[in-house]
C-alpha positions, 0 to 999 in steps of 0.5 A, spaced: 862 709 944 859 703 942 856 702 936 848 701 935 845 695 933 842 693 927 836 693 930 835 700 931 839 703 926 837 702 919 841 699 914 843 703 908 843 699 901 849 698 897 847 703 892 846 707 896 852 707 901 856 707 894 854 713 892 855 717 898 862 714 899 862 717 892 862 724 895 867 723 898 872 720 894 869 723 887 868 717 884 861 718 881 857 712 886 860 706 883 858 700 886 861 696 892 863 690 891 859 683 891 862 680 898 864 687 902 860 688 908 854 692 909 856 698 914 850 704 915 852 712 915 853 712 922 858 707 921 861 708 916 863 715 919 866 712 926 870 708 923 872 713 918 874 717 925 878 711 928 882 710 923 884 717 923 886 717 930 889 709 931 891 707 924 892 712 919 900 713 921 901 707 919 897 705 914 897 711 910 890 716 909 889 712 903 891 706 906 896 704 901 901 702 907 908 704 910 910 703 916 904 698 917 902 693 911 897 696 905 890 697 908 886 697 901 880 692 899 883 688 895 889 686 899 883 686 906 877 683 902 881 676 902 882 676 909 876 676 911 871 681 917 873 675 922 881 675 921 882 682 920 878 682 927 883 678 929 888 681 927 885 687 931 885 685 937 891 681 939 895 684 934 902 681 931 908 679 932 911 685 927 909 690 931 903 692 931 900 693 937 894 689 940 887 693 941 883 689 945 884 694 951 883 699 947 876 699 943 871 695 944 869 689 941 863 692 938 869 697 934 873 692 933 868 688 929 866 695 925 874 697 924 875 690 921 869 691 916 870 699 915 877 697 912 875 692 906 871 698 904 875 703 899 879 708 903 874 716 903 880 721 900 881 727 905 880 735 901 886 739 900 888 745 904 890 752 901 893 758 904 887 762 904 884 756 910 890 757 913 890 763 914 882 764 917 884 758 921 890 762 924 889 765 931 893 770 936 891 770 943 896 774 945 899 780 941 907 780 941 908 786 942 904 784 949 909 778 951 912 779 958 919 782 958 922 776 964 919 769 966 912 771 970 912 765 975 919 765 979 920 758 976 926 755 973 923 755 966 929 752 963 928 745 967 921 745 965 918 739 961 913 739 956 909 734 956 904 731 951 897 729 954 895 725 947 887 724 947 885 730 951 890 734 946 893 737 951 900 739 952 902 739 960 908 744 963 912 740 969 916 743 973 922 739 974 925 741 980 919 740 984 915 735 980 909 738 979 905 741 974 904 748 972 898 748 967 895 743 963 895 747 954 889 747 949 893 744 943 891 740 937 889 732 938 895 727 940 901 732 939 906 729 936 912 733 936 913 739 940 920 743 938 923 749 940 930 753 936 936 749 939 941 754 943 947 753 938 943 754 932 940 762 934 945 766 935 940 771 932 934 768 935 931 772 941 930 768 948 932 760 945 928 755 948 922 760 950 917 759 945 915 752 943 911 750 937 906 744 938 903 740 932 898 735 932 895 729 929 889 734 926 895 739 924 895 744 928 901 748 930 901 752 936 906 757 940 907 756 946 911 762 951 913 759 957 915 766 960 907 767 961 903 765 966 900 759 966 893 761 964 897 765 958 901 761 955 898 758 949 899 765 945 898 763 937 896 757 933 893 755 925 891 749 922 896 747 916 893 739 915 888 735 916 893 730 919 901 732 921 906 729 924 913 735 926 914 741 927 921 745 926 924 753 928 929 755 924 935 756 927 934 764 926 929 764 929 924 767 924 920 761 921 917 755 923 916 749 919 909 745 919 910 738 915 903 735 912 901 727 911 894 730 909 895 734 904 901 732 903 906 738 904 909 743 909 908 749 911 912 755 913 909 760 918 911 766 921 915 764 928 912 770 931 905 771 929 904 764 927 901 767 920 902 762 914 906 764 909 908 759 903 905 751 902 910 746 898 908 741 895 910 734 897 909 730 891 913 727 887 916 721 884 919 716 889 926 713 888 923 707 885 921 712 879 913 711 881 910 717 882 906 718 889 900 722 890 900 721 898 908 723 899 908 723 907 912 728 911 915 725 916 921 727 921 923 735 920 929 738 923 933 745 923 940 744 921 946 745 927 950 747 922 946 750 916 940 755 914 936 749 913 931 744 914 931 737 913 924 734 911 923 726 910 919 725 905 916 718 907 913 714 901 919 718 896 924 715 900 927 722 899 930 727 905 930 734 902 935 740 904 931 746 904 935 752 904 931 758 908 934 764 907 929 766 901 922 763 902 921 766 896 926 762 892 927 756 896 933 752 894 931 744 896 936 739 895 932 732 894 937 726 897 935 719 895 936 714 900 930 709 902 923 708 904 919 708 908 923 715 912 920 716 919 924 719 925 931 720 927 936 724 930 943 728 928 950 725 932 953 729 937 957 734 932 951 736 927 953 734 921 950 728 920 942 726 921 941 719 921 934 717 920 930 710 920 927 707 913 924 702 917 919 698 912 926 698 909 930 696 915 936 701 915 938 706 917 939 713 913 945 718 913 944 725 911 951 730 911 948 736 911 953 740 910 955 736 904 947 736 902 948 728 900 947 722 903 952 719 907 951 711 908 945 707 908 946 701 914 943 695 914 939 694 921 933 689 924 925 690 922 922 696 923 927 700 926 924 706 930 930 711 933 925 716 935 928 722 938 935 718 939 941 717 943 948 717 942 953 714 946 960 712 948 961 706 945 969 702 950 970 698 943 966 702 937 967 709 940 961 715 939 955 711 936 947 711 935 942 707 937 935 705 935 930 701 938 924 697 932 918 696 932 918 689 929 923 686 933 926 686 941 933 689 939 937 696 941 942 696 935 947 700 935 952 703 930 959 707 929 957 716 927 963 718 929 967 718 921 973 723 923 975 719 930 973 712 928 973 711 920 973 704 921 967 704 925 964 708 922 956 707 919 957 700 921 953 695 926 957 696 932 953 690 937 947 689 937 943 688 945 936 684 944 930 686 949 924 683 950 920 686 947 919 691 940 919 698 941 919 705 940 923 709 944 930 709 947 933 716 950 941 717 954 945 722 957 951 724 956 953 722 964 949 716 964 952 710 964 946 707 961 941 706 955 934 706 956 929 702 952 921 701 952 917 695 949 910 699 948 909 695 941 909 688 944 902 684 946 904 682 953 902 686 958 908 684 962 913 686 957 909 693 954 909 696 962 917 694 962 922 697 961 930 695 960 937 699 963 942 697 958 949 698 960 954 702 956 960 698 958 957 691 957 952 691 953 948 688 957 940 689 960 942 691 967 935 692 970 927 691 967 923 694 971 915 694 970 912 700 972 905 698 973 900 692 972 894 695 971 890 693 964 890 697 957 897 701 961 903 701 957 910 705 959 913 709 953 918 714 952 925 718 956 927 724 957 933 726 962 932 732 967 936 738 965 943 736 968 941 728 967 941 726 975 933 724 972 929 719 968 922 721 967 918 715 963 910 716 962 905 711 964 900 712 959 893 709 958 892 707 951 885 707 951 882 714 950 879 717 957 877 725 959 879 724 966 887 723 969 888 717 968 897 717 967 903 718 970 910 720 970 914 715 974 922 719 975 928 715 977 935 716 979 939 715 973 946 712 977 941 708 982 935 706 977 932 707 983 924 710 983 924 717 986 917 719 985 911 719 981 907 725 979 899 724 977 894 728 975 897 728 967 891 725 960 894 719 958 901 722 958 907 720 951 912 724 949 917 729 954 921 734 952 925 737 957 928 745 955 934 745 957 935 738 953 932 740 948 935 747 946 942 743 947 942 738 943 943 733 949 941 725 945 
């Protein structure tokens, strides 16, 4: 939407705007600054709206900072409306992404003034809203007793379709898709309780929950049929990021990054039933109002969670087994924790730290942190890979937002103690990324480059060897502008890439696609459209297995 001229609109003074913002912040109208730019109402309100959904993950709802650099008045005034506009628009080199062919230069001049402006302070959330915003669609006692569409289910992916707030179900056997979900805007995560962990949980892999940016959860049953298949929600943030299954199956986790908390809900009724607070002080002995909650995961080995608490610098162990008397075992390590991944054997989660530049090891079965290992900028694993390494053996690996490099490191402390949580080899790429994926039967890593400017580079992808270490193949998925490529996922007995083509502009009408190759030919076999700007894939069987 462009933004209206100043001379149709009329122009709100600077008492005036102080004191509505005011409002917002309850900070009593205090008067803006001499040199910060005039914005009206209506301005004001939509780049409230963009931050939220392009900025705010990185830079924090209150634009402290975190992954991306602190977005406060003092720090944006001294560069001024025309450099910060041009920052916006071609981005840097450390990884923030260009958003020229994603706003409009109408909007990126009004983003370049809204952030020299104080930052609008969200309200809480209880539980009583949460409950009134809980929804069930379908009862329990009315689900299905056996899979209703005669497909394969477990060889499904979820697919997020970001800017419609969609979650499409593919059929991965036949390559097409089976429904298009109603989910909360940009879901971010969806997970379901893995297979090893739910030897008391009812059907593994059948449900899945869903969280968006705008924090609501939603459950999903894939035995339905398509028009039945979203059958609960509730909304416990204003803006969230993960999701998690307890291993038995009973609980389900919501993480927070405004209000800063989580959230326990029922697994089945999805009704809300305890708020935690994540607020604290952080491992610089500073207390931290907005305490994000980032990455949260069960435990293979354990009746935990664990919750990153990204500006604390702390993973939390939070022990399920009595909701009411929660045990929470807080580690430190180092900030800004994001998203990460166990090893092959469960024990250990190794998550980034990215604006600290390491890698974080959690033992979960000793509740301690393990190791810290120095890595390039930004380190972003995403959901992660682990390999097989002809020098190192077993390794992890992470691609950075800040840098072109794939780095990996030895997880295997029991068979390679030597090796272990050390930087094994290093394979530089062309471009800073955000995700790279494996199999246990591929003889490759995969890498996207979605965080460089260049189109050439952010529309490649790079197949490393395992064996060498090298790039073996870049293959660009497409030419069109304001496309990027992002995001692996293996099919369910790993003979398949799946790789989304997503278009980072927002549009309502199908603009992606999925784009599958053969896994030992690097070959391209199909591409399947008809998907909204389509990021994350989670293939059921993978996911319930814990195949990285």
């Amino acid at each position: 939407m462009k933004q209206k001229t100043r001379s149709n609109t009329r122009l709100i003074s600077r008492s005036t705007l102080s004191a509505a913002i005011g409002l917002v912040l309850g900070a009593g109208g205090a008067p803006l600054a001499a040199n910060q730019p005039d914005l009206t109402a209506e301005e004001f309100e939509h780049g409230k709206t963009i931050y939220f959904q392009r900025c705010a993950g990185c830079h924090g709802t209150l634009r402290k900072g975190a992954t991306g650099k602190s977005l406060e008045p003092a720090e944006t005034m001294k560069l001024g409306t025309e450099r910060l506009a041009k920052i916006i628009q071609y981005g840097t080199e450390g990884g923030m992404n260009n958003f020229d062919d994603i706003l409009s230069s109408d909007e990126i001049q009004l983003m370049a003034k809204y952030i020299q402006h104080e930052p609008p302070v969200p309200p809480e959330m209880s539980l009583e809203l949460m409950r009134e915003r809980h929804k069930v669609f379908v009862d329990p006692v009315d689900y299905p007793t056996k899979p209703m569409h005669g497909r394969n289910w477990e060889n499904f992916f979820l697919v997020i379709e970001r800017d419609v707030g969609k979650v499409a179900v593919v059929d991965g056997d036949k390559h097409e898709i089976v429904a298009h979900i109603p989910t909360g805007y940009a879901v971010h995560v969806l997970k379901a309780a893995e297979h090893h962990n739910t030897l008391n949980a009812k059907d593994p892999g059948r449900f899945w929950y869903t969280m968006g940016r705008d924090g609501k959860l939603t459950k999903i049953d894939l035995w339905a049929r398509p028009e039945n298949m979203k059958v609960a929600e509730v909304q416990v943030a204003y803006d969230a990021r993960d999701v998690a299954v307890s291993g038995d199956g009973k609980y389900v986790i919501g993480g927070g990054y405004w209000p800063p908390h989580f959230v326990i809900v029922d697994a089945e009724s999805m009704a809300p039933l305890k708020v935690v607070s994540a607020r604290g002080v952080n491992v610089d002995g500073e207390y931290v109002n907005e305490s994000r909650v980032a990455a949260v995961y069960d435990t293979p080995n354990a009746p935990t969670w664990l919750v990153s608490m990204k500006e604390l610098g702390q993973m939390w162990q939070v022990d399920y087994t009595d909701i009411d008397n929660l045990r929470i075992d807080m580690i430190d390590s180092a900030k800004y924790l994001h998203d990460g991944f166990f090893d092959p054997t469960g024990r250990y989660f190794q998550i980034a730290a990215n604006a600290s530049n390491k890698m974080v090891v959690v033992d979960t079965k000793e509740r301690t942190l393990e190791a810290m290992i120095d890595v390039d900028k930004l380190p972003h694993p995403g959901p992660g890979a682990n390999w097989i390494d002809p020098k190192c053996g077993p390794v992890g690996g992470t691609t950075h937002l800040g840098v072109g490099k794939v780095t990996a490191w030895g997880n295997d402390p029991a068979g390679h103690p030597d090796q272990a949580w050390k930087v094994c080899y290093e394979t530089f790429t062309d471009g800073p990324g955000v995700f790279l994926r494996t199999h246990p039967d591929s003889k490759y890593v995969w890498a996207d480059q979605t965080k460089h400017p260049e189109p050439e580079v952010q529309q490649s992808i790079q197949v490393i060897s395992k064996e060498t270490r090298e790039i073996v193949k870049t293959i660009r998925l497409t030419e069109k502008a304001g496309y990027a490529a992002v995001h692996f996922e293996f099919n369910n007995d790993g003979s398949e890439v799946w790789v989304s083509v997503w278009n980072r502009s927002d549009s309502k009408e199908p603009n992606g696609e999925i784009v599958i190759f053969d896994a030992e030919t690097l070959e391209e076999k199909t591409r399947i459209k008809g998907f909204y700007a389509p990021t994350g894939k989670f293939n059921v069987h993978n996911r319930i297995h814990h195949v990285t």
